[in-house]
C-alpha positions as a Markdown table, in Angstrom:
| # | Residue | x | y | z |
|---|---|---|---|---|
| 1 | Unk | 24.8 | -223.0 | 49.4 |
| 2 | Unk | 27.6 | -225.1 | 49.7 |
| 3 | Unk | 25.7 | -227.0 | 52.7 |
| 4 | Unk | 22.4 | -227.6 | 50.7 |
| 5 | Unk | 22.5 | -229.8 | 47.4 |
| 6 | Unk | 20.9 | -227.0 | 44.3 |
| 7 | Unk | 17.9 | -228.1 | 41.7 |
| 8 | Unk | 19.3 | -229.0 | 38.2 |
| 9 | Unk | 19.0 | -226.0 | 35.9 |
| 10 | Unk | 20.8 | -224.0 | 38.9 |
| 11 | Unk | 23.2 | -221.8 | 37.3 |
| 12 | Unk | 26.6 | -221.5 | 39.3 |
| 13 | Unk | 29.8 | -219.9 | 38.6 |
| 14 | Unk | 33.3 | -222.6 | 38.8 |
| 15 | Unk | 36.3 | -220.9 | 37.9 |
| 16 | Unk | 34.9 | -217.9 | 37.0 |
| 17 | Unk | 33.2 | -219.5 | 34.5 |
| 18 | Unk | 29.1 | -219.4 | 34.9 |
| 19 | Unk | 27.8 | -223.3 | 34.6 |
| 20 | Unk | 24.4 | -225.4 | 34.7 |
| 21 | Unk | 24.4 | -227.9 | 37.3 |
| 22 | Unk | 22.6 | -231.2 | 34.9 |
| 23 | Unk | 23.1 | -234.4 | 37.2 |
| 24 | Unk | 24.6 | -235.4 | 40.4 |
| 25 | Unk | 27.3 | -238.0 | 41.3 |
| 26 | Unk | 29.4 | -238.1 | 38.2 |
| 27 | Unk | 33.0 | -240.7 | 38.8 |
| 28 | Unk | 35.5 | -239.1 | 38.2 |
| 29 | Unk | 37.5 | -242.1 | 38.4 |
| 30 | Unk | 38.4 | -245.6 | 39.3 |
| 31 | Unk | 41.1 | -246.7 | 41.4 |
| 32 | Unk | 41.6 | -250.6 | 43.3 |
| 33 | Unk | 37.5 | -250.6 | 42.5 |
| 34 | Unk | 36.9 | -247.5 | 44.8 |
| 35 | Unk | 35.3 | -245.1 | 42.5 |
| 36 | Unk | 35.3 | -241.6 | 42.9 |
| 37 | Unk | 33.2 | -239.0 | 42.3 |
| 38 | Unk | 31.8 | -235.3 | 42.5 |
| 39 | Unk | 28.9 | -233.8 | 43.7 |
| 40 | Unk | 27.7 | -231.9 | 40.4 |
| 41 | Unk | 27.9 | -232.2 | 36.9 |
| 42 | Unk | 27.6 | -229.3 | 34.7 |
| 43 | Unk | 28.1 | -227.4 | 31.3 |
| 44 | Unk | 28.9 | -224.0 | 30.7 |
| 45 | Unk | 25.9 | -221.5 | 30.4 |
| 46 | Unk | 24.4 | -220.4 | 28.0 |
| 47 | Unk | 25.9 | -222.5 | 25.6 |
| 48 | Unk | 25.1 | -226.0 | 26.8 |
| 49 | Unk | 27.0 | -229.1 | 25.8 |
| 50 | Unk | 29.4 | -228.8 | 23.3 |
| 51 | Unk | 31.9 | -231.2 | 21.6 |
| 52 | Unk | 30.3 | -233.6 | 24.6 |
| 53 | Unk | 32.0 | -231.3 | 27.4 |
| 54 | Unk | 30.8 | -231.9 | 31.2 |
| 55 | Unk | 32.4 | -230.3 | 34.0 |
| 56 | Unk | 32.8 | -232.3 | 37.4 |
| 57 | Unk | 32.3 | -229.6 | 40.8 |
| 58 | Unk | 31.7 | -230.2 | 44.3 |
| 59 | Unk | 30.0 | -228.1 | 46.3 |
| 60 | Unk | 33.2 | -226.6 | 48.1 |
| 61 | Unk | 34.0 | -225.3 | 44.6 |
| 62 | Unk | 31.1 | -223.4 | 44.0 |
| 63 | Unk | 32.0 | -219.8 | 43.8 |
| 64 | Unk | 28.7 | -218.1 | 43.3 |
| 65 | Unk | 24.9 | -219.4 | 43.1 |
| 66 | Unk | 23.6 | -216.9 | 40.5 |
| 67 | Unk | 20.2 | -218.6 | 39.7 |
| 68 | Unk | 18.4 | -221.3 | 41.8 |
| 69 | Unk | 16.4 | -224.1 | 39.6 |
| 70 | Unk | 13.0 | -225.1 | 39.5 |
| 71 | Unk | 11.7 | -226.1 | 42.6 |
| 72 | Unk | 9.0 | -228.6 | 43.3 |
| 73 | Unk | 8.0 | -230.4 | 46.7 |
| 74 | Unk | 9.0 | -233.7 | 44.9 |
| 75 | Unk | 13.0 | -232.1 | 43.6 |
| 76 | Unk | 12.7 | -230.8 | 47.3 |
| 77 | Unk | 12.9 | -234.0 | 48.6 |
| 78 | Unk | 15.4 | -235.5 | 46.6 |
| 79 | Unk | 17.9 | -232.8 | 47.3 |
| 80 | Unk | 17.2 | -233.5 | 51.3 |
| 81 | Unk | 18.1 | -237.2 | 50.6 |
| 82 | Unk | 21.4 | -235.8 | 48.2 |
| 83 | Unk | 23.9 | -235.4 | 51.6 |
| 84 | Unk | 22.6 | -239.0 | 53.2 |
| 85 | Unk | 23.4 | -240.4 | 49.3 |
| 86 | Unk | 26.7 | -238.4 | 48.9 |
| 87 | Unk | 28.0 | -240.2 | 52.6 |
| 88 | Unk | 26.7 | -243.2 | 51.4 |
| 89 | Unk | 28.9 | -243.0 | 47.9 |
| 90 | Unk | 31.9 | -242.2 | 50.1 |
| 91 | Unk | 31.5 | -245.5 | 51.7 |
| 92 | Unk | 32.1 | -246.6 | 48.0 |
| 93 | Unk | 28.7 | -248.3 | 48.1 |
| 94 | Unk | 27.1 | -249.6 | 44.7 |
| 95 | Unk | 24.6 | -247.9 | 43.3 |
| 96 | Unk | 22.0 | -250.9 | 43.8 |
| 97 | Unk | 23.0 | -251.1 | 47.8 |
| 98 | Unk | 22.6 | -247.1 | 47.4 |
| 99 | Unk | 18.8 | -247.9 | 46.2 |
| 100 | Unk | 18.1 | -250.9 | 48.5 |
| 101 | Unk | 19.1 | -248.9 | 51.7 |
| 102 | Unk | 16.8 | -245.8 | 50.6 |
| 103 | Unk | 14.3 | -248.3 | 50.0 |
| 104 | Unk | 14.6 | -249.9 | 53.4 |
| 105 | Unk | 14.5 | -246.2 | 55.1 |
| 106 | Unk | 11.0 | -245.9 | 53.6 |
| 107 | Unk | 9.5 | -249.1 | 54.3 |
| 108 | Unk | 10.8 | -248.6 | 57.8 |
C-alpha cells in the first residue's frame, strides 16, 4: 500500500508499533516559510490518544497494513485526489491555493 493513500481508521504498524492512521498532511515543521510535512498522522492502537501524543508517518514507513478502514465511494475519492494533494504540498503551496486549484479541476 505504500502507492495508494489508506481510509482513516486503517490500522498500520510504524516501528513495530501497531498505529491508527486519523488525518493526513500533518507539518512537521517550518523552515525559511517552506513547511514540511508527512503523509499520515496517527496514534497508537488500541489505546488512542494519550497525554496528546500523534505520530507523523509517510507512506514509505509503513511496515505492515493490518486492517483497512471504512470504505465509502465518497472516502474513495478523496484518497484518489490524496497523491495529486501530496505533489501539490511539495510545491509548498498554501492550503487555500491547494483548495482553489481542486476547485478549478472540477469546474473544468
Amino acid at each position: 500500500m505504500k502507492n495508494k493513500f489508506l481510509p482513516i481508521g486503517s490500522i498500520i504498524t510504524y516501528k513495530k508499533i501497531d498505529m491508527m492512521i486519523t488525518g493526513y498532511f500533518p507539518i512537521i515543521s517550518v523552515e525559511n516559510n517552506q513547511k514540511k510535512y508527512k503523509d499520515y498522522l496517527c496514534c497508537i492502537y488500541p489505546t488512542g490518544v494519550k497525554d496528546n501524543k500523534l505520530y507523523m508517518v509517510d507512506l514509505e514507513e509503513v511496515e505492515k497494513v493490518k486492517f483497512i478502514g471504512y470504505q465509502s465511494p465518497r472516502q474513495n475519492r478523496f484518497l484518489e485526489k490524496l497523491f495529486e494533494v501530496k505533489g501539490l504540498y511539495k510545491k509548498n503551496m498554501s492550503d487555500e491555493e491547494i483548495i482553489a486549484y481542486m476547485n478549478s479541476k472540477k469546474e473544468g
